[in-house]
C-alpha positions as CSV (number, residue, x, y, z in Angstrom):
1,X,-13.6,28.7,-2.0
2,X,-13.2,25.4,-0.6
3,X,-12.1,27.0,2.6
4,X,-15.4,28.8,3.0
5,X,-16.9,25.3,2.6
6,X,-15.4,23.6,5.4
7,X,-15.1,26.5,7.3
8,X,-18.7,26.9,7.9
9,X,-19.0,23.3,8.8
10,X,-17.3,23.2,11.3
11,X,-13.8,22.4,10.1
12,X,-11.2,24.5,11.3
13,X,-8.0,22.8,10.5
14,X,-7.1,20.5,7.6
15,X,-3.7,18.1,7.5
16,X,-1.5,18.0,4.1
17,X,1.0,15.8,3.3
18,X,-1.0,12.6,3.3
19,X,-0.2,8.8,1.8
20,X,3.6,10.1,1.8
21,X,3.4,12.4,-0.4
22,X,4.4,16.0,-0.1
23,X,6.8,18.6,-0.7
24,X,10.5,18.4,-0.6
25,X,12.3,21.2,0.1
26,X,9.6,21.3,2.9
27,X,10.3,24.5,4.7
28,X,10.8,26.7,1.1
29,X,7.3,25.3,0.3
30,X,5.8,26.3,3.8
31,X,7.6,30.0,2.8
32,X,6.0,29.5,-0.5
33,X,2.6,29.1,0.8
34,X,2.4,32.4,3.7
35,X,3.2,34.7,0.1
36,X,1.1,33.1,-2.3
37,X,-2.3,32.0,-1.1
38,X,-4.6,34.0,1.9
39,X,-5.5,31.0,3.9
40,X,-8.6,31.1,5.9
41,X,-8.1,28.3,8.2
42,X,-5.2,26.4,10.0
43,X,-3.2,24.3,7.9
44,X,-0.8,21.4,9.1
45,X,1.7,19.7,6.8
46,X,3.3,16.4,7.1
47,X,6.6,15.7,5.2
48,X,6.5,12.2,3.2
49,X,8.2,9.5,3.9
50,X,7.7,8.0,0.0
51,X,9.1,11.6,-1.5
52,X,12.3,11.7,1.3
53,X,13.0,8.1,0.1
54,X,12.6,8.5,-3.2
55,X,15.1,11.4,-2.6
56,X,17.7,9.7,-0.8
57,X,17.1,6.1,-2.8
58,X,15.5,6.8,-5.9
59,X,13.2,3.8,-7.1
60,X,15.4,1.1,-5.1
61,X,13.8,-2.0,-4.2
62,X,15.4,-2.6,-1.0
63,X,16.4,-2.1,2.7
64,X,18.4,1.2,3.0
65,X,22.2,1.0,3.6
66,X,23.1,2.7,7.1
67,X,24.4,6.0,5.5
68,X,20.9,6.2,3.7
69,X,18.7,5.4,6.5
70,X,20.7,8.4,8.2
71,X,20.0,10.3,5.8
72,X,16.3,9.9,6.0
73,X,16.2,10.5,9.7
74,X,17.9,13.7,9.5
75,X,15.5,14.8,6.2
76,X,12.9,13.7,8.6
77,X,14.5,16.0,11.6
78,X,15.1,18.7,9.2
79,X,11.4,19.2,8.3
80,X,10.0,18.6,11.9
81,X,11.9,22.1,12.4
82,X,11.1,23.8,9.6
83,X,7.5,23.2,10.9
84,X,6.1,20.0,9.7
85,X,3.4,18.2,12.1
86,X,4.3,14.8,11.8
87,X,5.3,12.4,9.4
88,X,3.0,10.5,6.6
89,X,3.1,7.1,4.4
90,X,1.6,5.5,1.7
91,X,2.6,2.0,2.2
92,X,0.4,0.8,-0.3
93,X,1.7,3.0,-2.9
94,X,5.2,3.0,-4.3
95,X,8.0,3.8,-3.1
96,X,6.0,3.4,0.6
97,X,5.7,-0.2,-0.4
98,X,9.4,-0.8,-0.6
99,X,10.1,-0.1,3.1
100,X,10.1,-2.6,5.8
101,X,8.5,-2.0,9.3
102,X,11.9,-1.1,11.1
103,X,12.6,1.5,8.2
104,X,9.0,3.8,9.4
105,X,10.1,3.2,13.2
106,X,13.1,4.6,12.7
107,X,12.1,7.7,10.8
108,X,9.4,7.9,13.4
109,X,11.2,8.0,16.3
110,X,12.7,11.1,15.2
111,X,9.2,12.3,14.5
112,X,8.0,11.7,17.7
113,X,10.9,12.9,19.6
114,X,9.5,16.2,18.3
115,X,6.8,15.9,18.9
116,X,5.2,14.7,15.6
117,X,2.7,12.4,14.7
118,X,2.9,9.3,12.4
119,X,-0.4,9.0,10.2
120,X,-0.5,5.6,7.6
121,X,-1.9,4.9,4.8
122,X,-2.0,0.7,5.5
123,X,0.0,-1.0,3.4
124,X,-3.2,-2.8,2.4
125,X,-6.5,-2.4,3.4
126,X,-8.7,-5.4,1.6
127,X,-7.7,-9.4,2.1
128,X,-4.2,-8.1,4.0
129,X,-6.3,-5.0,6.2
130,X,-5.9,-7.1,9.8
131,X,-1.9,-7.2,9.2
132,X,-1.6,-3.9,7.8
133,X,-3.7,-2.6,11.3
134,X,-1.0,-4.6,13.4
135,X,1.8,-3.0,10.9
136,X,0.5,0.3,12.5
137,X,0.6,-0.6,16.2
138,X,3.6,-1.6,16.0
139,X,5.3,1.3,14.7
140,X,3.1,3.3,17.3
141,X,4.4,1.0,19.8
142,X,8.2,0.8,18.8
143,X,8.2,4.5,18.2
144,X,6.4,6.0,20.6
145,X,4.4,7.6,18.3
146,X,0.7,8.6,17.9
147,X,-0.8,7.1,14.7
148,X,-3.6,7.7,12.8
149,X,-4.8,4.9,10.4
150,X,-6.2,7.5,7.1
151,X,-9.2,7.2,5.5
152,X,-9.7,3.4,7.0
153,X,-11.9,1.4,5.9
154,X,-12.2,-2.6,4.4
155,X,-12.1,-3.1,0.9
156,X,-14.0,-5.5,-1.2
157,X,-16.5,-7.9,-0.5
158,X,-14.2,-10.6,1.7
159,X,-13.5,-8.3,3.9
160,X,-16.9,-6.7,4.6
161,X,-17.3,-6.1,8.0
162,X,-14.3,-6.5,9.3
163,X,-13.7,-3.2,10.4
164,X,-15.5,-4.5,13.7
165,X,-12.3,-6.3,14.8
166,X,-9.5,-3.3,13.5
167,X,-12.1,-1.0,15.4
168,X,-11.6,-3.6,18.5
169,X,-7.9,-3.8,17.3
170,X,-7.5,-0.2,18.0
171,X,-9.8,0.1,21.2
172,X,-7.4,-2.8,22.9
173,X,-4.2,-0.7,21.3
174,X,-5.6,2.3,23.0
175,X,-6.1,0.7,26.7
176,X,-3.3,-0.5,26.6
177,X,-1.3,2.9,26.3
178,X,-1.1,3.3,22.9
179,X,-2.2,6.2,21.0
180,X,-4.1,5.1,17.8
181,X,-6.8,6.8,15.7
182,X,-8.3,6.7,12.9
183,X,-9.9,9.2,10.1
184,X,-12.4,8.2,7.8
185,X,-14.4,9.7,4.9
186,X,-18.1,8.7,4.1
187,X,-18.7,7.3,0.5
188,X,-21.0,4.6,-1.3
């Protein structure tokens, strides 16, 4: 029903997998999908980094040991070829939040070596929004990655009208090679 919605706006395609979440095993839930539901429109999933971590590390607060960090990357790998579009995170949320920079370029990397995308919910989007733009560029930038910033925007009164310099942010990013863009949904 929804479907018939967007469909006649306009909307032809629609991405899951969003803020990091997602399903794990991500190929039996793809298979899972084709039998159960008729789908009316395209459909793009991206595999989470917060559910792979959470698989590999549980609820640990802290960097991942070699061996685990492996781990990720080939959980990573092994969606991308079961047919997931990218990878997502939700650095704001747990377990997202646990991860350092270098931790989502290295799972990235293997994204974009096939071809994937990287989308990010910032790890914060009010008084911290600037950082948490420059957080995205460089994981765009270190893994030569396109990114989408989801559902930007700048929270709370402080940072009202801000979004005129991470909206410059990005426009510099862009001319200068990178690819960064941004979704956004309208509400009061």
């Amino acid at each position: 029903q929804h479907q018939a919605s967007h469909v006649r706006q306009g909307v032809t395609t629609v991405l899951g997998g969003p803020d990091g979440g997602g399903p794990w095993p991500f190929g039996k839930y793809l298979d899972s999908l084709g039998s159960n539901f008729k789908l009316g429109m395209n459909i793009a999933y991206l595999t989470g980094h917060n559910v792979i971590r959470s698989e590999v590390m549980g609820n640990e607060n802290r960097k991942p040991t070699e061996a685990e960090l492996n781990r990720m990357k080939e959980m990573v790998r092994q969606a991308m070829e079961e047919g997931a579009f990218g990878l997502s995170t939700g650095l704001k949320y747990l377990l997202g939040a646990f991860a350092e920079t270098s931790e989502i370029v290295e799972l990235s990397k293997v994204a974009a070596g096939m071809g994937g995308i990287y989308t990010s919910h910032l790890r914060e989007e009010g008084l911290g929004l600037i950082e948490g733009v420059t957080e995205a560029m460089v994981i765009a930038r270190d893994a030569g990655i396109p990114v989408i910033l989801t559902h930007h925007k700048a929270m709370g009164k402080p940072m009202w009208g801000k979004s005129v310099r991470t909206l410059t942010m990005v426009d510099s990013a862009r001319k200068e090679g990178l690819d960064i863009m941004m979704d956004q949904y309208p509400y009061a």
